[in-house]
Every structure is written in structure tokens, then in C-alpha cells.
N, C-alpha and C positions, 0 to 999 in steps of 0.2 A: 935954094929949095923953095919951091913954090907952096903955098898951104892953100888948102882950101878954106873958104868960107864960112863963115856960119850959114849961109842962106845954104851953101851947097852941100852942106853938110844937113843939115834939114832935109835939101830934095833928096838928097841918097837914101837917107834915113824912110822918108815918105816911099821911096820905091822898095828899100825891103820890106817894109812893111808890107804894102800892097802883096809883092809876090810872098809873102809868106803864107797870106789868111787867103790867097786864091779864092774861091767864089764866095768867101764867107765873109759878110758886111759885119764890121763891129757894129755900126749906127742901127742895123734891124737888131742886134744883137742888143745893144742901150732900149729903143724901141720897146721891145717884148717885156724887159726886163721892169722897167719901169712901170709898164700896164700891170704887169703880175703883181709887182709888188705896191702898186698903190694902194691908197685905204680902202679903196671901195669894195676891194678884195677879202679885205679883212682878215687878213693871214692865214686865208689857203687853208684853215683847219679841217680836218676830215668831220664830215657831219652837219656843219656850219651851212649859213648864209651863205659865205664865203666861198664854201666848198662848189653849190650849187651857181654861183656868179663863174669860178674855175671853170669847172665843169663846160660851159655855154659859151665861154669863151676860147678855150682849145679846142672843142668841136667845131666851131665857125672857122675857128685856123687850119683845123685840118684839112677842112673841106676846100676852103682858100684854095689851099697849097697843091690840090688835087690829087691829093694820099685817097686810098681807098680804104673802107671799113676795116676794122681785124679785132673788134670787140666782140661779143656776145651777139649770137642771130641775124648776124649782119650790118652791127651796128661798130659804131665809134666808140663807144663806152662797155668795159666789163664791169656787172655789178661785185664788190667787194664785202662781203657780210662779215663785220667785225662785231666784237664781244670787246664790252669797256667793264672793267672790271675796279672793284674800287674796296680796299678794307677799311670798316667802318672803326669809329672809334669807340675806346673803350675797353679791348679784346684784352687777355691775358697771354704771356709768356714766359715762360721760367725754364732754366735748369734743373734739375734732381742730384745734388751731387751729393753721394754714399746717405743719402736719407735728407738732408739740408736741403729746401728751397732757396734757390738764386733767383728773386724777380727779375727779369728781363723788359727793361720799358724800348717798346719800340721808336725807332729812329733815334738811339741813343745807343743801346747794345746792340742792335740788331732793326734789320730791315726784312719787312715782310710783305709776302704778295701771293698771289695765286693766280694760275691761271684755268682753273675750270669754273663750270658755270653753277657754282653749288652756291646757299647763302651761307653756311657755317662753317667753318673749319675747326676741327676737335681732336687733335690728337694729346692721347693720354700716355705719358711717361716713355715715350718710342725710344727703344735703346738709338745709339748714337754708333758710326762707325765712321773713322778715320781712313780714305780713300786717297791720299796724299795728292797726287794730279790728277787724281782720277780718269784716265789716259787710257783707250784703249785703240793702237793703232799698229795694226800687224804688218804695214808696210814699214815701220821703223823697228819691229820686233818688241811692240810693248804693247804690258799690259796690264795695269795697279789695280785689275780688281779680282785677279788670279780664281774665276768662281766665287767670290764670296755670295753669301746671303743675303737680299738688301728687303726685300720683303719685308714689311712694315718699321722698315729701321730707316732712322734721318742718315745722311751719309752725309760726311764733312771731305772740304776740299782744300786746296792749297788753288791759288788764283794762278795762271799763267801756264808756261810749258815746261817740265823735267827739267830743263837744260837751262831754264831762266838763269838759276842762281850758280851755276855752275863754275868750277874753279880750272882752269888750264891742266889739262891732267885724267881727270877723271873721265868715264867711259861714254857717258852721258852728253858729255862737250859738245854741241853741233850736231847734235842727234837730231833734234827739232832744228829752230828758227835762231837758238841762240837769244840774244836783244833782240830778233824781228819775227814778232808773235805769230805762232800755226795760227790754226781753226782750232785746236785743242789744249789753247789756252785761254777761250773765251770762257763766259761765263754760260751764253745761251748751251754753249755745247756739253757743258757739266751737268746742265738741268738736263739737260735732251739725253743725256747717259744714265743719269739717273733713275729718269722716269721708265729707260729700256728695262733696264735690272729691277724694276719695280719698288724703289724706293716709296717712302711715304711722302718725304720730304729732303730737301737737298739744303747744306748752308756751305758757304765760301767763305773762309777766312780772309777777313778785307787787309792787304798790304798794300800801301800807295805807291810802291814801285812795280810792284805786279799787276795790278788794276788798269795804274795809268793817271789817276784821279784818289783824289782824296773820299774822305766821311760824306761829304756834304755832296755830291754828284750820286753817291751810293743811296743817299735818303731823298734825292731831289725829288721823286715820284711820289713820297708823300702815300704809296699803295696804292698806288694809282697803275694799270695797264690793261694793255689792249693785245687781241687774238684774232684771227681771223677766227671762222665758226669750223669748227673741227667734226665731224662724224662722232669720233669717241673721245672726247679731251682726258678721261682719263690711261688710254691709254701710251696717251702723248708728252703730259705733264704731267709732275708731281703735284700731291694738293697743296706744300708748301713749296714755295721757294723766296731764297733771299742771302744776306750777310750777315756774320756775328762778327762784332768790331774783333780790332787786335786785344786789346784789353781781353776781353771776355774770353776769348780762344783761348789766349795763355791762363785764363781761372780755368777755364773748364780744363783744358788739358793737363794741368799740377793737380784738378782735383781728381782727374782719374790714372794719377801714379806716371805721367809718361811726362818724359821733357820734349816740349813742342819745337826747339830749335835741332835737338838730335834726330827727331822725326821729318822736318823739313829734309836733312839731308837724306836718312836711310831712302826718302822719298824721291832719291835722283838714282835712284840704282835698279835696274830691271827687276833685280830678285827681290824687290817692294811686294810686302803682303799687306792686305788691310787690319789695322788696328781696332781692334772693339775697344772702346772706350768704357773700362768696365763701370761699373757702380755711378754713370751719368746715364742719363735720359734725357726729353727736349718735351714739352708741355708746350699746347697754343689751344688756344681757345678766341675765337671773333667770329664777327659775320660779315658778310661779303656781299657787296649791292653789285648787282652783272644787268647789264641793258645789252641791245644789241640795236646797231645801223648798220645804214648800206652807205656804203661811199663806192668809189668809182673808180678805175684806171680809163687812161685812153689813148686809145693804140691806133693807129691806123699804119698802111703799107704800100710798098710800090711791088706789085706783081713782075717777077722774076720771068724775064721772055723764054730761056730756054730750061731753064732747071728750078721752076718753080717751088719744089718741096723741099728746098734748102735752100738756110734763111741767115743776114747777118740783122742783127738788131741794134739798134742806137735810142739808151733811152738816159731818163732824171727822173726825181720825184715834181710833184707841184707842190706837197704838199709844205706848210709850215705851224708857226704854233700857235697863230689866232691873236686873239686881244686876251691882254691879259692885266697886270698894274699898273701903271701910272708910274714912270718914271720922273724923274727931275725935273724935264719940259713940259709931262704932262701926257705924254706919248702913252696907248695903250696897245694899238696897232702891233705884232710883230710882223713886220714884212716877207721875212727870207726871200731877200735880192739878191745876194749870194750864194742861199740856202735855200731853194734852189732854183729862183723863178731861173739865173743866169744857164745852168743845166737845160732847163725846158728850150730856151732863146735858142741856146747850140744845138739842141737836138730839130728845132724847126727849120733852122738855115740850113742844117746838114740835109732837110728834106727839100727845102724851097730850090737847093744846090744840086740834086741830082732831078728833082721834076724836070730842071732845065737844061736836061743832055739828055743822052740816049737812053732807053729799058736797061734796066742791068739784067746780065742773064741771071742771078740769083734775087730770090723776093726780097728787099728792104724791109725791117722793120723796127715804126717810130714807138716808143712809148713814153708814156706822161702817167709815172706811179703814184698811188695815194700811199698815205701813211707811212712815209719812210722815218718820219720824226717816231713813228708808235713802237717801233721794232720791225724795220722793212718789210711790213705788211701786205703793201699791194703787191709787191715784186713777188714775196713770197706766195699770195693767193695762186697768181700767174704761175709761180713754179708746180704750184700743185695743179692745176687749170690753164694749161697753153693751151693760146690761140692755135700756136703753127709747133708743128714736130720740133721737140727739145732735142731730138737725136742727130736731126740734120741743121741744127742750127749751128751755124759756123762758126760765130761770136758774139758775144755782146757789148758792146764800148758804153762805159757811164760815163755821164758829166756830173758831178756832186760839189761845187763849191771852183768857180774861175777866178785867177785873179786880175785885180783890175787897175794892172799899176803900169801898164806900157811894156812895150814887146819885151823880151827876155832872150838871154841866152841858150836856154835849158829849157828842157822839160821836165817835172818831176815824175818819177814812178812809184808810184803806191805797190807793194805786192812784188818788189824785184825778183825776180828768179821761178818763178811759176810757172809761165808757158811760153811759149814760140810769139805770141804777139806782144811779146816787147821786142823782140827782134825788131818787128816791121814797125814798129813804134820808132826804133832808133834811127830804121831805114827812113823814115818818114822825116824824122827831126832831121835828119843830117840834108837833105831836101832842101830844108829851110835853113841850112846855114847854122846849125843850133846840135845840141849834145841832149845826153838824156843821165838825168842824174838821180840815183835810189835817194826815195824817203829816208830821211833825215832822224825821222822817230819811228823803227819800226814796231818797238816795242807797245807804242799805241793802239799798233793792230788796224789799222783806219782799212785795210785791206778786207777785213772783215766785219767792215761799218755803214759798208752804201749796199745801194739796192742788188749791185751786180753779181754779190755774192748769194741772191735766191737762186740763180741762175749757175753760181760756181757749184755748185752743194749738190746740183742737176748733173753734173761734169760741162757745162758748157763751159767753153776758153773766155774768160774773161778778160778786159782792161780798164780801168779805172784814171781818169783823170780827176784830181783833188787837189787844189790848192791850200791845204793842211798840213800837207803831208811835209813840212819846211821849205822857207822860203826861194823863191827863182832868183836866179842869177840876173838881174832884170839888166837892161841896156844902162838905163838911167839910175842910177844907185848901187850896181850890187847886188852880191848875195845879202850885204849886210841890210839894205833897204828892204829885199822882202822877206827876211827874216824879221825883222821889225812888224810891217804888216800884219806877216800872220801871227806874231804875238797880241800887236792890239786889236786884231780883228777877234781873236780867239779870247781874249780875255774879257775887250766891252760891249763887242758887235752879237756876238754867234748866237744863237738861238731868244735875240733880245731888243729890241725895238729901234737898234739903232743900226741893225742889216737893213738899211733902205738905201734906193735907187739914188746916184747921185750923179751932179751932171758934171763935175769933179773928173769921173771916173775916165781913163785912157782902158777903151778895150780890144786896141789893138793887139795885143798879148794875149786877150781871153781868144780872140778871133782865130789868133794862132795855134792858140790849141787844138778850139774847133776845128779846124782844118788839118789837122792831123791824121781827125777820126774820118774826115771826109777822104782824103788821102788813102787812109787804108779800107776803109771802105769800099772805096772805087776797083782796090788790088783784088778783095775779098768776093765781093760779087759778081766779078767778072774774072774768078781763074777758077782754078779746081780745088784749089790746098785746103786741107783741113789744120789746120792748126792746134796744135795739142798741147797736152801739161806735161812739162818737165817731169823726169825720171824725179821720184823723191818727194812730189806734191802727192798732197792726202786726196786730192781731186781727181786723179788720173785712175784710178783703179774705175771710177766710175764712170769717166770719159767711157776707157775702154769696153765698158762691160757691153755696150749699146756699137762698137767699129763694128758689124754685122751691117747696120742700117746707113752706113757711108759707104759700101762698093759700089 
């Protein structure tokens, strides 16, 4: 038996590579990555220096690459008007339980914040109401708030989906997501419920399996957040919202007669009514500092030769977290080179990649989001303010996080089972000699953590490429090697000065990604298909409601 070589083993290696990443260079990909994430950038923070350095340098790129405008008034850039909101110290919070003050010291009992632009926040003795999942989703037939009252009353939540804690057997089982989180197990979507039914204030009972994260990711804000500028914030948010530790849920809930673990479960059962939590109340009293800046998105597109008003999109954030402490070496810089200049890099080959073949007949379009660190703010502005019709937009492919450890096996999917473009995701991987493998954590929810869900919440079909979502089966090591990765990327890199550009990196694998979206892209722009959400997504009701404007 003859074996081959190491050298020829090399060159074979070097030509799958090649044909896997097709027109998509890892080296401009290192290139880009490197520039974004230099100091001189200053970590990309929305508002910054930084920001303004971003800003001048994706527009020169865009223009480069020969994308044409798709910002505001014909330009490359949409303005972003955010609200940074911040609880000052000092404020009061307590319990009322049956006549008894319980102090409640912030970032210890509980976490607080607000999202409208008032300086005080003053609520006096607001009855409190037990909402269990607070779930309201008639395409699964549920609905935990049966009519109640919520009108000047705090409403308490259970973190997660029905079916999280669910035992083999019960009716509940598989209703939702099971371990891999809806949309109505977030936390943004409990406030955003709350505030419909007119709540004063919303609290989450924090469980770290529910969550996802522990005490100390729940307080890392410090009350600290940001909004885009709303018409009428109040009647979009509540004037509180936040966490009451576990500790303090289990006081409050024995001091008002109920057992909170029997409650947990009545609260997996459709016929769940909401609990008044009688003889407690919630007290807060602080003031509230709100500024407001413009930060930026920037979009630009390739016009669609024969069906211009239907659009596929490919976008990332620029942004990251700025300078901040002084680490070990002395580092202040946070880069996000994987977070997300590496996103920005793919989404510009994937343009530099089609400027250099024919017009697609549908319009391409690039985006470069701000504030994906703040609560997916830019994406979000954009879903309320599209450049190009949401209804005919075909898809949107994110980049949020590539990894950069040499060609892989697989491809990870974030979001399994949602809509038809993982199909062609699979169609795509199998292309390149490669499989496609579900997120490994879905219980993290990461499917409802990047930009591309401003755009699912629209009904548009989304896909998400995220190197979080557990580790690739990579050529060279193993599932077990980038399982490893994304543990120490996630535990001493992610959002912290030591996400920088390194010349280390193999991104032949990220490239391959990249080329996936370029791949389907190519399918998407130049056939007819609409691509939709699975029977059973919370998304699809809303797809459909707009199939009028796709005949």
C-alpha cells in the first residue's frame, strides 16, 4: 500500500481549502479584521472617537468595493438616536411584606434599570403579581395571563420557556423549545409583555439554569442602558425593569403564603392563572441620568437588475466595548476581533465577491450595525426604519463571532428548526464536503442574541452564523479542540481586551463559512424562492401576515 506524504497531504489539504472558501480570501479577511480591531479604533464603542474613526473607515470601504448608498438621503450612513440611560446611586428599594419593610440593596437583591427618559422613578407600595412565564403565544395555544389586571401592579416572572423545566410526561413537554430557548423565554420579551398589559414594572426571578448565566452577568450593567429614541417610551417600556435574586423571590413568595417551587410547576400547565401575591408590595425610589447620541449603521447595496424591490441582506455589528480597565499587561483597548470586526471582514468579501461577477437579479444588501453590544440597537432602529421593503426582503445571513482555528468539518447552526434556510445552509455545507451540526447550547438562546433577530421579530427568514454556539468539528483537533476554544475564548477573551487580531489565527475555516453565505446568496438572488419559517415558529404568523406583497 502506497501512503501518501506529508507534503501531499498538505497540497490536498491546501486545495480543499481553496475550493471550499471560493472567492472568499481568508488573508483580506485577517486584513480587515486586524484594521478594525487595532487601537487606533479604540473599541468601536458607539459614540466614541472610535466610533467616528469606524464610521470613515467602512464608508471609504464601501465606496472601494463599489456598493452603492442605502443609508439615509442617499447616503452610506443611517443616523442611530440612542438614549444611554444610567440609575444614579443612592435610590431606595424595599419589599412590603404584610406591614414589614424588607430593604432591598441593589445589585445584591435585585437589579434595576429603566428604560424611559424620565430623571425619577417613584413607585409607592405597587401590588406585585405572579405571571409564571408570562407566555402569551396563541400559536402554541397559550396564555399565563388569562386577562389579568396589570395596571399599576409589578408583575413577577419565571425566566425561560413552560416546557424548560418540564418532566417526560406532562402536557407541556415540547410545547416550546424544550432546552433550546423560544423568543418567549427571553427576558427582553417579558418586559416587552409587560409593558403591553400596562404593568408599572416587571421583575424576573433569576435562576442560573434558566438565565443561562449566573448573579454577576445579571448586575454587570451596574444600571447602566441604552434605547434607541422611541416616539412614546412609555408606551413601550415599563418604568421599572430588572431581577430579584433567588434568595429574595423564595422571602417574598413564603411571605405572601404561596410555596414558589409548587408555583413553578402549576406554571407549566395551560390552565396557569396569575397569582396576586397578596399582603407584598415593591417600593423604588432613584433618579435616573438619560443623554442622548447619534451613532451610526452603514449600509450600502448592489442594485438588483431585474427585480429590484426584493432584497437579500448580509450583515455584523462594528460595534465593540471601547477602553475600559487596565488589565494584567496593562491593556485598556477592547478590540472585538472576533466580536465582530471578523463579521464586518465577511460581510465585505461577500461584497468585494459578488461586485466581481454579474448584477444579481435581486438587490444585495451589505450592512455594518452599531450597537449590537447595547441590546441590538442599530439592527433594531433599521427594523423600525428600513432602508428597502422588509416584506420583500428574502433573507438576512449574520456573521457574529468566526472561528479562527483552521478548516472544520461542520458547520454550526444556531436557531435549528426555524425556517427553510437551513436547508440550503446544509445544501451549501454538503458543497464543501462538510455537514451541518445544531447548537450544542440551545438553551443559551444565542439564536435570540445577534442582530439578525431585529429583522426575525419583522418575519424576515433569518440565518445566523456564530461561533458560540459549541465548538466545530475542526480538521485539526476535533470536536474536542474547538470545544475547548470556545470555552477559553468565552471565558477570558469575549467582550475583554484580549479579543484582538492575531497573526496566530488560520482563517481558512472562518473563510469557509463566509462562503457559505456567499453560496446561498448567489441561489437567493438570482432564483424566485421565498424562503419561510417553519410550521411552529413564533415568527411565521408574521412572515405570513405581509405573503400579499411577495406575488
Amino acid at each position: 500500500m502506497i501512503r501518501p506524504t506529508a507534503a501531499a497531504l498538505a497540497l490536498s489539504l491546501m486545495a480543499s481549502s481553496a475550493l471550499a472558501q471560493g472567492p472568499i480570501d481568508s488573508q483580506r479577511l485577517s486584513e480587515i479584521t486586524k484594521t478594525l480591531a487595532s487601537d487606533a479604533f479604540e473599541g468601536r464603542s458607539p459614540g466614541s472617537a472610535g466610533e467616528a474613526k469606524t464610521i470613515d473607515y467602512l464608508v471609504r470601504e464601501f465606496k472601494a468595493l463599489g456598493l452603492e448608498p442605502a443609508g439615509d438621503a442617499g447616503k452610506f450612513t443611517q443616523d442611530v438616536p440612542l438614549v444611554r440611560f444610567n440609575v444614579q446611586d443612592g435610590g431606595r428599594f424595599s419589599l412590603n411584606l404584610k406591614g414589614q419593610v424588607r430593604p432591598l440593596e441593589r445589585n445584591k437583591d435585585l437589579s434595576a434599570s429603566t428604560l424611559r427618559p424620565v430623571d425619577k422613578v417613584a413607585i409607592d407600595k405597587a401590588p406585585l403579581v405572579f405571571v409564571g412565564y408570562g407566555v402569551t403565544a396563541p400559536e402554541r395555544g397559550w396564555d399565563d395571563f388569562k386577562g389579568v389586571d396589570l395596571k399599576g401592579k409589578v408583575a413577577v416572572f419565571l425566566i425561560n420557556d413552560p416546557d424548560f423545566e418540564a418532566q417526560a410526561g406532562e402536557p407541556v413537554a415540547g410545547k416550546f423549545g424544550g432546552q433550546a430557548a423560544t423568543y418567549y423565554a427571553r427576558w427582553t420579551y417579558k418586559y416587552e409583555e409587560a409593558a403591553r398589559r400596562g404593568a408599572i414594572g416587571a421583575l424576573i426571578v433569576h435562576e442560573a439554569p434558566g438565565a443561562g448565566y449566573g448573579w454577576s452577568t445579571v448586575i454587570a450593567s451596574n444600571g447602566e442602558a441604552f434605547d434607541i429614541v422611541r416616539a412614546d417610551p412609555s408606551k413601550e417600556k415599563v418604568l421599572l425593569q430588572g431581577w430579584l435574586s433567588g434568595e429574595v423571590s423564595r422571602e417574598l413568595f413564603a411571605a405572601a403564603g404561596q410555596d414558589f417551587d409548587a408555583l413553578k410547576v402549576a406554571a407549566r400547565r395551560a390552565d396557569f392563572k396569575p397569582v396576586a401575591l397578596e399582603g407584598a408590595s415593591f417600593s423604588a425610589d432613584y433618579g435616573v441620568t438619560h443623554s442622548r447620541i447619534v451613532s451610526r449603521n452603514v449600509i450600502g447595496k448592489i442594485t438588483g437588475a431585474k427585480r429590484p424591490a426584493e432584497s437579500v441582506m448580509f450583515a455584523a455589528h462594528w460595534d465593540a466595548y471601547g477602553v475600559g480597565a487596565a488589565d494584567a499587561q496593562g491593556r485598556t483597548v477592547r478590540p472585538g476581533a472576533l466580536d465582530d470586526a471578523i463579521g464586518v471582514a465577511g460581510t465585505m468579501e461577500i461584497a468585494r465577491a459578488f461586485k466581481a461577477g454579474p448584477a444579481p437579479e435581486r438587490t444585495l444588501v451589505f450592512a455594518a450595525w452599531t450597537a449590537e453590544e447595547r441590546g441590538l440597537l442599530g439592527s433594531e432602529y433599521y427594523g423600525v426604519h428600513p432602508t428597502v421593503p422588509l416584506e420583500t426582503m428574502v433573507a438576512n445571513l449574520t456573521m457574529d463571532v468566526l472561528q479562527p482555528n483552521g478548516l472544520a468539518k461542520d458547520v454550526v447552526l444556531i436557531g435549528a428548526g426555524q425556517n427553510a434556510l437551513e436547508d440550503m445552509l446544509a445544501k451549501a455545507a454538503g458543497a464543501q464536503g462538510r455537514t451541518v451540526t445544531a447548537d450544542a447550547h440551545p438553551e443559551r438562546a444565542l439564536f435570540y442574541r445577534a442582530d439578525h433577530f431585529s429583522l426575525a421579530r419583522r418575519g424576515v427568514p433569518v440565518l445566523l452564523l456564530m461561533g458560540l454556539g459549541g465548538g466545530a468539528d475542526l480538521v485539526n483537533g476535533g470536536r474536542a479542540a474547538g470545544d475547548k476554544w470556545v470555552t477559553d475564548y468565552t471565558t477570558n477573551c469575549y467582550h475583554k481586551t484580549c479579543d484582538a487580531w492575531s497573526a496566530d489565527w488560520d482563517l481558512s475555516g472562518a473563510a469557509q463559512d463566509v462562503a457559505l453565505f456567499y453560496e446561498m446568496g448567489t441561489d437567493l438572488a438570482n432564483g424566485r424562492a421565498w424562503p419561510n419559517w417553519k410550521d411552529g415558529s413564533e415568527f411565521k404568523p408574521l412572515r405570513d401576515a405581509s405573503a400579499a406583497k411577495r406575488r
